[in-house]
N, C-alpha and C positions, 0 to 999 in steps of 0.2 A: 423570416418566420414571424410571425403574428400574432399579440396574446389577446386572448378574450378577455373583455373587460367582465369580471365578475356581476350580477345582479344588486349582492351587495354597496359595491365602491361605487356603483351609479349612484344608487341610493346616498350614500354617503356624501360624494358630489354634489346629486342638487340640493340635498340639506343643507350641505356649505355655500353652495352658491344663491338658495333662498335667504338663508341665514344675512348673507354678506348684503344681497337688495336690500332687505329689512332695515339693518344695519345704517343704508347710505338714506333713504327713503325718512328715515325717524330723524336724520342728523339734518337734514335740507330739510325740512318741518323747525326743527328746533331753529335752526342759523337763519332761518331766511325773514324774522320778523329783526332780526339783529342787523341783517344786512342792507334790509330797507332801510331802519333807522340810519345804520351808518350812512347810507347812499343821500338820502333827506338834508343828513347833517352836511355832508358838502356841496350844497346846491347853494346858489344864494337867496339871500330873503325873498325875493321875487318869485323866483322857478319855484321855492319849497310850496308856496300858497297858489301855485296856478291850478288851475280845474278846470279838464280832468288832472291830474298828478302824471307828473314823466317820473320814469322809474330810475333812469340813469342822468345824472346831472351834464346836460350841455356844455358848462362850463365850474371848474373845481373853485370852490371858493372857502375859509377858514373865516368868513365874515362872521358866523354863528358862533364860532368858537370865541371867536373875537369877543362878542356881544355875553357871554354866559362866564368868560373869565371876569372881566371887566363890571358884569351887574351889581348895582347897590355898591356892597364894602366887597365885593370879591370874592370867588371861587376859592379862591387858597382859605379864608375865613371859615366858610359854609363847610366847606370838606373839614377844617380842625375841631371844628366845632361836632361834625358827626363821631370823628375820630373819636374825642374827647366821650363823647356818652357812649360809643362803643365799648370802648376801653372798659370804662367806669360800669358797664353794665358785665362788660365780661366776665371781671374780675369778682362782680358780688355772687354773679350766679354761681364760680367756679368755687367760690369761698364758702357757699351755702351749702350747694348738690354734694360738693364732695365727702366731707362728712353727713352731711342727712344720706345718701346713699352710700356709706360706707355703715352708719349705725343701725340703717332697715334689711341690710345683707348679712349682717355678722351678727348684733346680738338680738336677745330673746326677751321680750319682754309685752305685756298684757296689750292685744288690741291692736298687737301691728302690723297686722294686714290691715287691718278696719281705718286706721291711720293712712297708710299706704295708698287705699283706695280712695278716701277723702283729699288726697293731696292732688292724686290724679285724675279724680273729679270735675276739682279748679278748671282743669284746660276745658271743659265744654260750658265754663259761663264767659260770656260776651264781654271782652275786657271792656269793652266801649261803655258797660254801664257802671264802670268802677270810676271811672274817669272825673267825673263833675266828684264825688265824694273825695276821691286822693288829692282834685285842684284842692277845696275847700281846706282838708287839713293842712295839705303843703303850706299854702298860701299863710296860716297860722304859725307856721312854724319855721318862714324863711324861707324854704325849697322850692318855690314856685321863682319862673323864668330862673332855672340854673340847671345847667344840666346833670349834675348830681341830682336832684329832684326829678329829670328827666330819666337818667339813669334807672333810677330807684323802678318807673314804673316800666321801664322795660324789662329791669328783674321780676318783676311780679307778673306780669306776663308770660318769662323764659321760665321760672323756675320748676313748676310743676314736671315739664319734657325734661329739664335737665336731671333732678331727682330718679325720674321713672329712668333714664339712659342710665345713668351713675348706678344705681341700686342694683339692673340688671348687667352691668358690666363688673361689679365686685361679685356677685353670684359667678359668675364665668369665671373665676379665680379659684383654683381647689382651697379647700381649708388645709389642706394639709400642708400649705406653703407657708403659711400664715403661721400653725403651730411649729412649723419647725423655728419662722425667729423668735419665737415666746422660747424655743428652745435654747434660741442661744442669747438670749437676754434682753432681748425687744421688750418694750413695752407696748402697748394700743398705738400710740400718738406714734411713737418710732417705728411701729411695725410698718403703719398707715404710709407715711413720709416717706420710707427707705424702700419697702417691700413692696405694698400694695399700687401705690401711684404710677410706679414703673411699668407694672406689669396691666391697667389700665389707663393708661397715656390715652390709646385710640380713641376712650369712650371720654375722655378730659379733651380733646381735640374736636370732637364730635360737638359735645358740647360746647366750646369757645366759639367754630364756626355758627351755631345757628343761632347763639344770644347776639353774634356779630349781623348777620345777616337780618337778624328781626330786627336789630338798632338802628341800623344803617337804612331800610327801606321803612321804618315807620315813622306815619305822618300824621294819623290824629294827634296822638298825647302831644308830637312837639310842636302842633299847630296848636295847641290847649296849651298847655307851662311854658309856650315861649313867646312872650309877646315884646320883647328887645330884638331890636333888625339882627344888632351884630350879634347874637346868640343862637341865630336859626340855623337851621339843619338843610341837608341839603335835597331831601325829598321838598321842602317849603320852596329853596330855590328850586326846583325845578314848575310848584306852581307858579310861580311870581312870573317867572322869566318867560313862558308861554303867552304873555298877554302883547300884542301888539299894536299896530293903530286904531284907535278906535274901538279896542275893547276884541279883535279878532287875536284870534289863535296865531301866534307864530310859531310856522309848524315847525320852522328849520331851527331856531333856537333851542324849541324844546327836545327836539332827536340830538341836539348835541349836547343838549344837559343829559339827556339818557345815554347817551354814547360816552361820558364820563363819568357818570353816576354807578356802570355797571364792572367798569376797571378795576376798583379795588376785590368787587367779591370775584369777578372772575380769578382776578391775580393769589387770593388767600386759597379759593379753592386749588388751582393748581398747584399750590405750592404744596396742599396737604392733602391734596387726594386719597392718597393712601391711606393715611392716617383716617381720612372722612369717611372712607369704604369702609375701611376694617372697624372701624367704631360703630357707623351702622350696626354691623350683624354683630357685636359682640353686646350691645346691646339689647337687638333683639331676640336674639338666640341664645337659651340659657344650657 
């Protein structure tokens, strides 16, 4: 005996099976400029710079990888070195946003929207024209070539986003959790510490990944405050390392500095996905 397929569950069906095309179509878009690179990266120097370009390497070779550990003072350097202004950058923003958007969430005071707005302002002027003024004072004051000076300007770049996430991730927190530990003897700073941090981790997470990800991929300012080899970052090595004979492009070095270069943010995001997702919307959505 035979059932008829309802009109509905067809329906239902190709939504799920448009859905799932969609789905693989957006991910072979996303992966296939990552795949090339990789493919690039194990060619050897020769086949990576042939014209036209073969897609698939003739023969496997780690020549590239070879050539981009081994450059100037080393790959292990360049990478400690971004590490180092990561870090350094993560922790100021984390130290900033979190109180500045715990104090424009919770208390009340003359102009602080108008504050608010001003702060979140910042993100639509060009950091690129802050740049030649912050070398100038750095360089005054010893910060220039160090990455703690470098640091510095990648907070001032992150902090604005991280503020605006922070402020509306304490808003997404009832007041009424808050007053119940004023009820049982909190004070502000213990409330903050004990209560409040716990319960927006996502958007302190949220935050970490994208001062890490602005740090790690930007290359004006530490091409500007870092003029010592062993000091550079690893967006610097990957222009350095692209130069070959003569002043041409080598292509396969360079797809393996990026085939390196992208390991650590893939690796953090996976680790925190969760935390990345749920920080999104609790940020955004008040």
């Amino acid at each position: 005996m035979s059932v008829a397929v309802q009109p509905s569950q067809k329906r239902t069906s190709f939504k799920r099976l448009a859905f799932n095309v969609a789905c693989i179509l957006i991910c072979t878009v996303m992966l296939a400029p990552l795949l090339m690179s990789l493919s690039a990266s194990l060619k050897s120097p020769s086949e990576a710079n042939l014209v036209p370009p073969t897609y698939l390497p003739s023969v496997y070779s780690l020549a590239n990888y070879a050539k981009v550990f081994n450059y100037q003072v080393g790959l292990v350097t360049y990478v400690w070195n971004s590490l180092a202004a990561a870090g350094l950058s993560i922790a100021m923003c984390l130290m900033l946003s979190v109180p500045a958007g715990y104090g424009l969430a919770r208390y009340n005071f003359r102009f602080k929207e108008a504050w608010f707005l001003f702060l979140v302002a910042t993100m639509m002027l060009p950091f690129q024209a802050l740049l030649i003024p912050l070398y100038l004072m750095f360089a005054k004051i010893g910060l220039a070539n160090s990455h703690i000076g470098l640091a510095l300007v990648h907070t001032v770049i992150q902090l604005p986003f991280s503020i605006y996430i922070m402020r509306n991730s304490f808003e997404g927190v009832p007041k009424e959790i808050e007053d119940a530990s004023y009820v049982d003897g909190c004070r502000s700073f213990t409330s903050l510490r004990r209560v409040m941090l716990p319960l927006v981790m996502p958007g302190v997470v949220t935050v970490a990944l994208f001062a890490f990800i602005n740090s790690w991929n930007e290359f004006l300012a530490a091409l500007i405050f870092l003029n010592n080899e062993k000091a550079f970052t690893v967006p610097i090595l990957l222009v350095s390392v692209r130069t070959g004979i003569q002043g041409a492009v080598d292509w396969g070095a360079l797809q393996a500095g990026v085939m390196l270069s992208v390991v650590p943010c893939i690796a953090i995001y996976l680790l925190l996905q969760r935390y990345y997702v749920s920080g999104l919307l609790s940020g955004a959505v008040k």
